[in-house]
C-alpha positions as CSV (number, residue, x, y, z in Angstrom):
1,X,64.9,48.1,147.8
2,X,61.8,47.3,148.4
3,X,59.8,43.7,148.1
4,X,57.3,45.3,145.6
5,X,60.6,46.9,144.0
6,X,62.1,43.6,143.6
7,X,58.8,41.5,142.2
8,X,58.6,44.6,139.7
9,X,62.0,43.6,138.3
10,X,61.5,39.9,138.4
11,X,58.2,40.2,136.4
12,X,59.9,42.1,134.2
13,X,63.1,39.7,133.4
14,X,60.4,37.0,133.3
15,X,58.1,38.6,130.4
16,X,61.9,39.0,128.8
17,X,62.9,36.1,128.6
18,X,59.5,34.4,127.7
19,X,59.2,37.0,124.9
20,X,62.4,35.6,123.4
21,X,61.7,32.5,124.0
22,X,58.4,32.8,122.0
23,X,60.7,34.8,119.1
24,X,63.5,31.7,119.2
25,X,60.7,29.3,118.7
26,X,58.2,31.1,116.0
27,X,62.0,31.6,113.9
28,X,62.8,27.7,114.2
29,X,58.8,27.1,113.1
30,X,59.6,29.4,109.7
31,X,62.6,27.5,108.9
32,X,61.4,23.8,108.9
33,X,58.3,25.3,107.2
34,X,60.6,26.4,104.2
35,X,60.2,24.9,100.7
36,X,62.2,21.9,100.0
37,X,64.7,22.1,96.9
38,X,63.4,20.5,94.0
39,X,64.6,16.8,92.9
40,X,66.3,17.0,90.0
41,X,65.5,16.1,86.7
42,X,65.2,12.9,84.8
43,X,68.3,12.9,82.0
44,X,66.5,12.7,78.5
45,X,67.0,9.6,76.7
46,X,69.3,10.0,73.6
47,X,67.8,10.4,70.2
48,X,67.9,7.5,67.7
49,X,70.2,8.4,64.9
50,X,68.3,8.0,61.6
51,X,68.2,5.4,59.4
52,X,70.7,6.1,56.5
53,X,69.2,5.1,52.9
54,X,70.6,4.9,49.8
55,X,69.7,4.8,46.2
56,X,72.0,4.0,43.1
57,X,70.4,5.1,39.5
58,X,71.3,3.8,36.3
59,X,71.0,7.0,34.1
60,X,70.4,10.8,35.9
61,X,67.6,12.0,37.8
62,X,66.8,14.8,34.9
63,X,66.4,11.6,32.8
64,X,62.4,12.7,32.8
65,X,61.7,8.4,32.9
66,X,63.4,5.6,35.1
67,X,65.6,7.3,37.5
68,X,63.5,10.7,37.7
69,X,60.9,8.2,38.7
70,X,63.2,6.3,41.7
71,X,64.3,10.1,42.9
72,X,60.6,11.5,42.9
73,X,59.7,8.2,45.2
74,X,62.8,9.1,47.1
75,X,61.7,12.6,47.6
76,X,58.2,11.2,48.5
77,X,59.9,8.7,51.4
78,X,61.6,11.8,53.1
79,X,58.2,13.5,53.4
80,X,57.0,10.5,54.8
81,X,59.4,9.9,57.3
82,X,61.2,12.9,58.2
83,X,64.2,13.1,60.8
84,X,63.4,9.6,61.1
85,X,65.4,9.1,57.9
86,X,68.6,10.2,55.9
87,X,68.1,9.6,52.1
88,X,71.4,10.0,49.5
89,X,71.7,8.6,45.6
90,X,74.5,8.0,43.0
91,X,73.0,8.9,39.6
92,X,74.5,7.7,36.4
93,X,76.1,4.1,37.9
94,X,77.0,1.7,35.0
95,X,75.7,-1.7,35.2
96,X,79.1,-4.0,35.8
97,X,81.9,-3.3,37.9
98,X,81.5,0.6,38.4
99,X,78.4,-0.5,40.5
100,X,79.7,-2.9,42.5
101,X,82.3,-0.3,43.6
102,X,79.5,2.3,44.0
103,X,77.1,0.1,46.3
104,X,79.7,-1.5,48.3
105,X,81.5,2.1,49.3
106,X,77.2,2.9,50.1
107,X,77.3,-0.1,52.4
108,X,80.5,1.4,53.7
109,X,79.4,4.6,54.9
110,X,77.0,3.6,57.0
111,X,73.9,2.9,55.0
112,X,71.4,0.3,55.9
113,X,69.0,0.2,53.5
114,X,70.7,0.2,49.8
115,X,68.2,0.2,46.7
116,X,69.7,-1.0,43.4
117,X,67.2,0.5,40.5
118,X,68.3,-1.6,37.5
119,X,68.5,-5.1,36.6
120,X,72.4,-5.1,35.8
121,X,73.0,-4.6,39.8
122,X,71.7,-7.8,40.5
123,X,75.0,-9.5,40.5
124,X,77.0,-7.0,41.9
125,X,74.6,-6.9,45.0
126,X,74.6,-10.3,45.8
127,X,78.2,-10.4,45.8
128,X,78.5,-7.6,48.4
129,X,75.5,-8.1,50.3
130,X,77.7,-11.2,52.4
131,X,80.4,-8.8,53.4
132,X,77.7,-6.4,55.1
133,X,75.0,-8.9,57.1
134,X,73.6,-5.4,59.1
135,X,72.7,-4.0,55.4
136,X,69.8,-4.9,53.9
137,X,70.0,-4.6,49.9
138,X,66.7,-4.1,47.5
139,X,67.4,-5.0,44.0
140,X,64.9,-3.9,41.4
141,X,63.8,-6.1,38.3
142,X,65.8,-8.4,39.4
143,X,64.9,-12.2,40.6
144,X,68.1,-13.8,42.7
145,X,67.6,-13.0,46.7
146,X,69.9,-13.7,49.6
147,X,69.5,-13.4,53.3
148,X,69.5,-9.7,53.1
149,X,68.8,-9.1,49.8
150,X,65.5,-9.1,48.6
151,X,63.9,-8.0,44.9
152,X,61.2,-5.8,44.2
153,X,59.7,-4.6,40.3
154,X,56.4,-2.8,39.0
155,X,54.0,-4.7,36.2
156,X,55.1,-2.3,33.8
157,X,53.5,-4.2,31.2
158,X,50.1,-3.0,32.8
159,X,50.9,0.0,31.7
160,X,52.0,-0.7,28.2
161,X,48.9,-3.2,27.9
162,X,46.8,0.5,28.4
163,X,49.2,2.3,26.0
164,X,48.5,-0.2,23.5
165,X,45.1,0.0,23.3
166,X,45.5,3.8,22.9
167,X,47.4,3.2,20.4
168,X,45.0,0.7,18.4
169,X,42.3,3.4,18.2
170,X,44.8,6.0,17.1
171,X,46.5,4.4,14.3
172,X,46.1,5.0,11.2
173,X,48.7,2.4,9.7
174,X,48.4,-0.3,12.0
175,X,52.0,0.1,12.1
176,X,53.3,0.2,15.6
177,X,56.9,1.1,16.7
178,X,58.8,0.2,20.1
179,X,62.2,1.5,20.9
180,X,63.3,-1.1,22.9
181,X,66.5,-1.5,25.6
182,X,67.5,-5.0,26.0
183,X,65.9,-8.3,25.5
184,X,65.2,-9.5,28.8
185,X,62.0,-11.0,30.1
186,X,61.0,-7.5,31.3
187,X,61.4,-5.7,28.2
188,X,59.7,-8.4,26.0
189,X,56.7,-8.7,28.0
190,X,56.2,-4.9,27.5
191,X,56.1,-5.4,24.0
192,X,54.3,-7.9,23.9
193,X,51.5,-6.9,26.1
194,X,51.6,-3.3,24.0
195,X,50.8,-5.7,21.0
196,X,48.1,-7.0,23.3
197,X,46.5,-4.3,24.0
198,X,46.5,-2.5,20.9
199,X,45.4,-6.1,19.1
200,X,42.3,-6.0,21.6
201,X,40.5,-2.5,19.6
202,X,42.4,-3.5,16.3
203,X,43.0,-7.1,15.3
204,X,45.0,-5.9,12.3
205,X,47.9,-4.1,14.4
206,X,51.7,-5.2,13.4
207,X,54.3,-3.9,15.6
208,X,58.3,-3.4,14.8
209,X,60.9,-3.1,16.9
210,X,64.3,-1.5,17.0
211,X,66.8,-2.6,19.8
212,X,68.9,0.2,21.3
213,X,70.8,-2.3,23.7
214,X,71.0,0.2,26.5
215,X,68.5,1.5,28.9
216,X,69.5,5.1,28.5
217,X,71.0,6.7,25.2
218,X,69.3,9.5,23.7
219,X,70.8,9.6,20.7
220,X,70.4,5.7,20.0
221,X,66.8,6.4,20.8
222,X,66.3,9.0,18.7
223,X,67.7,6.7,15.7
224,X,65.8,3.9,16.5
225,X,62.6,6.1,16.7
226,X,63.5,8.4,13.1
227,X,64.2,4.4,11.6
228,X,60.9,3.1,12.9
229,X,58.7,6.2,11.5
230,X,60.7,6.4,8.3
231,X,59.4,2.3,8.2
232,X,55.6,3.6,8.6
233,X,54.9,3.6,12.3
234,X,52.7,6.6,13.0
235,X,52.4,5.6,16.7
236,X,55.3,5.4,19.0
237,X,56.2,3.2,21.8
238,X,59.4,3.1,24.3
239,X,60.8,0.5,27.1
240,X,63.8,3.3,27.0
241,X,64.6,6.0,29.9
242,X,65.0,8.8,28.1
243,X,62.4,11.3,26.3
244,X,64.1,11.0,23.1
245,X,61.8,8.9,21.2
246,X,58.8,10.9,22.1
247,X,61.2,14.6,21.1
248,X,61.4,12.7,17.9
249,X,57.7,11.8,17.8
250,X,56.8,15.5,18.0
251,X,59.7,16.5,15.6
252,X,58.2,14.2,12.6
253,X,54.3,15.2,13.0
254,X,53.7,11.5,14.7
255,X,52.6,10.0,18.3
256,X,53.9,8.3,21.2
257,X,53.8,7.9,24.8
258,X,55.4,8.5,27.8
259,X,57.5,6.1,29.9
260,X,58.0,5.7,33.5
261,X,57.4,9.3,34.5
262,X,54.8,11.8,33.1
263,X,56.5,12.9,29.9
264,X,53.7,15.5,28.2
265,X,55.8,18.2,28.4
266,X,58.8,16.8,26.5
267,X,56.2,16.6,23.5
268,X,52.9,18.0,24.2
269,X,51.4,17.8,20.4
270,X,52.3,14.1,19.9
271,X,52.0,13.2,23.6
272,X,48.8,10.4,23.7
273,X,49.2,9.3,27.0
274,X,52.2,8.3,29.8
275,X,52.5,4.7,31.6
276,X,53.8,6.2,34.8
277,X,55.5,3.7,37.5
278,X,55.2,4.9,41.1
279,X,57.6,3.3,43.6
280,X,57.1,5.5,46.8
281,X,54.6,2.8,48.0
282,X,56.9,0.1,48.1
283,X,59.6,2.4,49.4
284,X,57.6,3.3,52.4
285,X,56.8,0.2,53.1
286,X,60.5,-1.6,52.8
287,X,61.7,1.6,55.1
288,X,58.9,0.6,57.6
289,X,60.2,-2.9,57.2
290,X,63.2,-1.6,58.6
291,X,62.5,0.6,60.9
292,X,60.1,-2.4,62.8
293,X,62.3,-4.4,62.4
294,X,60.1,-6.7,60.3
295,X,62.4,-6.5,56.8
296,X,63.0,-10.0,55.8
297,X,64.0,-11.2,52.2
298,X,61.8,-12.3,49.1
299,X,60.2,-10.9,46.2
300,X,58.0,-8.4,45.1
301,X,55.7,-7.5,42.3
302,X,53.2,-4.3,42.1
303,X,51.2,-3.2,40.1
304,X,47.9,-0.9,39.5
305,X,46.0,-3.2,42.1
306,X,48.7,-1.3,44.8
307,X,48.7,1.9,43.5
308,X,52.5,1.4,41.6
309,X,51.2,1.5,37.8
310,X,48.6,3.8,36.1
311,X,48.0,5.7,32.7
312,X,47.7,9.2,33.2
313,X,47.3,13.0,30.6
314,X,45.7,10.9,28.2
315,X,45.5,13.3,25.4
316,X,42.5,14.8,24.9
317,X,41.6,13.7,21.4
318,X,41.9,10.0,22.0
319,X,38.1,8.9,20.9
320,X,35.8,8.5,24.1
321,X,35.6,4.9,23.5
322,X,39.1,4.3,24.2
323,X,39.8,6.4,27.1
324,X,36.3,3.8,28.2
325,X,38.3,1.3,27.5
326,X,41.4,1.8,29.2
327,X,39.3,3.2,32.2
328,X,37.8,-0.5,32.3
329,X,40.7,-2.3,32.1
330,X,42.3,0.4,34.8
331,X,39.5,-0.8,37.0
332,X,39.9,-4.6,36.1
333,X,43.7,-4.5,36.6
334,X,42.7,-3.0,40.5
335,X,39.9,-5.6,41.2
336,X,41.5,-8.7,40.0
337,X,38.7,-9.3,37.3
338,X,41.0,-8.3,33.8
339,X,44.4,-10.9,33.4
340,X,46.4,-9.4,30.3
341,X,47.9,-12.6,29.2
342,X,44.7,-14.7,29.3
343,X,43.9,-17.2,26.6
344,X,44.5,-17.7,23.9
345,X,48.0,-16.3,23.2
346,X,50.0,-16.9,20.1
347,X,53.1,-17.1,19.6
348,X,54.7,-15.0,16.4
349,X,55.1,-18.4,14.6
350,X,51.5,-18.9,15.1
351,X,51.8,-21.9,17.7
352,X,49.9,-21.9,21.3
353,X,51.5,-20.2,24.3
354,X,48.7,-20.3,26.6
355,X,45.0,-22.0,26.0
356,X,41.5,-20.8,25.8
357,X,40.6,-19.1,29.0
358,X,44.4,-20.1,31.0
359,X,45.7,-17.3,32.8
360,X,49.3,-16.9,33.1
361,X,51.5,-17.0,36.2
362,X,54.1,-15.5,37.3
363,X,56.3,-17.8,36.9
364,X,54.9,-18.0,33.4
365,X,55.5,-14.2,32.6
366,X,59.1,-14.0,34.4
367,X,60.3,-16.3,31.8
368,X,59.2,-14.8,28.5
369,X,61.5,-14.8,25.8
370,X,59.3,-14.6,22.6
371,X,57.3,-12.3,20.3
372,X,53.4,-13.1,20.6
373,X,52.0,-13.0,17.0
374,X,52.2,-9.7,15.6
375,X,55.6,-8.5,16.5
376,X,57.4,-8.5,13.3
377,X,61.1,-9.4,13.5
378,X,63.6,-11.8,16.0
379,X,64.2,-11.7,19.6
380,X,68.0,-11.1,19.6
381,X,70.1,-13.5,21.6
């Protein structure tokens, strides 16, 4: 073989093995060039369970007063809050022992929040709220608190105060009639304050009242309400749950009002007007309490000025003047600038209860247990 053979076949191995060379090295360059997996990801922290909630009613939600009332503000808090929350209710609950089962088996399933709607719970409730310190208990109309109780109520008399001075320009008796539950501070001042009312169009106004010792009772209200119109009261009022007195109202060719709830529908020709009561604003705000964090006992008392009390489907032929008037003291009630139970006051035996130009507290109105003068008849023991 030949020198010049030889080179020939040396060059040639040489470009061979540079040309893999150059293929070993451009295949390690595409491998470290290669994506690298991605990290993975963050685990999701877990969801908060909603807050459970509970309400116990006194009569049922169809009651078209009280507890329809409670249940519609219920309805309104789920809107509110969404997933966030877990509503549930026990309609029907009997003041006494049957509740204290009720709300202490609510406390027992895991509620947190537990709303008592009637006055009777309030000693019930503060006997279980010890055994459950992570529950916090609202009592309504009630006035005894503990460390996680607390009380809440609406001025209903704000409302009957309106009522009443519908009912002054519509009378034609001056006879008024109240179909009342029981004779508590709450129920009195209602009347009262209807008498008020009506006494500020028509100083000759007498009012009577039948006592149906129960808050609902349809045909106890129906009694009372036939007994008060057969004694010459053309206009009806109610501190009752049910629609009953104004079913009757309608049935006899006279007038009443609504109570709690919206009630036209129950009676639409003797229907002058309903004092409505709504609670969802203090039931937002006690589940915000909650929720923050920020819930902490003590008392509460709304009324038109936060958006819990109003007169509403005021019937059309109440005189202009009067729907004027309870359109001023709507607006006075909201501004601060009307107090209902300013002086002077009577009492139905004619003495003093408050002086010229004194305005009552609330310590003043929590402990009424009189007639003002007007109110025909005795406060029963």
């Amino acid at each position: 073989m030949t020198d010049l053979s030889k080179r020939s076949l040396m060059k040639v191995a040489a470009l061979t093995a540079l040309s893999s060379a150059v293929l070993i090295g451009c295949g390690k360059k595409e491998e470290a060039a290669a994506p690298a997996a991605p990290a993975p990801a963050a685990a999701e922290a877990p969801k908060a369970e909603p807050l459970k909630i509970a309400f116990a009613y006194v009569g049922p939600v169809g009651d078209g007063g009280w507890s329809f009332a409670h249940d519609n503000a219920r309805k309104a808090l789920e809107q509110e809050f969404g997933d966030k929350i877990v509503t549930s209710y026990v309609e029907s609950v009997p003041e006494g022992a049957d509740s204290e089962r009720v709300i202490r088996d609510m406390a027992a399933q895991g509620n947190k929040l537990v709303f008592g709607t009637t006055f009777g719970y309030m000693e019930p409730m503060l006997k279980i709220a010890p055994d459950f310190k992570d529950v916090k208990f609202e009592h309504a109309t009630g006035y005894k608190t503990a460390e996680n109780m607390r009380t809440y109520d609406s001025r209903t008399y704000e409302g009957a105060y309106m009522a009443g001075v519908i009912a002054g320009g519509m009378t034609k008796s001056n006879t008024l009639g109240v179909v009342a539950s029981v004779p508590i501070p709450e129920v009195l001042r209602n009347i009262n304050s209807f008498t008020l009312g009506a006494q500020s169009v028509n100083p000759k106004i007498k009012t009577r009242v039948v006592w149906v010792n129960g808050w609902f009772d349809p045909p106890k209200e129906t009694e009372a309400a036939t007994s008060l119109i057969n004694g010459g009261a053309d206009v009806l009022f109610q501190n009752t749950d049910s629609s009953a007195v104004l079913q009757t109202a309608e049935k006899l060719g006279k007038r009443a009002f609504g109570w709690d709830s919206d009630m036209t529908a129950y009676g639409p020709k003797a229907h002058l007007g309903s004092a409505v009561i709504n609670w969802a604003p203090y039931y937002i705000k006690s589940t915000k309490d909650v929720l923050e964090g920020t819930w902490a006992t003590g008392s509460s008392w709304w009324g038109v000025k936060e958006g819990a009390i109003d007169m509403v489907s005021v019937a059309e032929d109440v005189p202009a003047d009067i729907k004027a008037k309870v359109d001023s003291v709507r607006a006075g009630l909201k501004d601060g600038s009307l107090s209902i139970w300013k002086g002077p006051i009577l009492g139905q035996d004619g003495k003093e209860l408050l002086a010229q130009d004194v305005v009552a507290d609330d310590a003043f109105l929590g402990g009424v247990k009189f007639y003002v003068k007007g109110v025909e008849g005795k406060v029963p023991n």
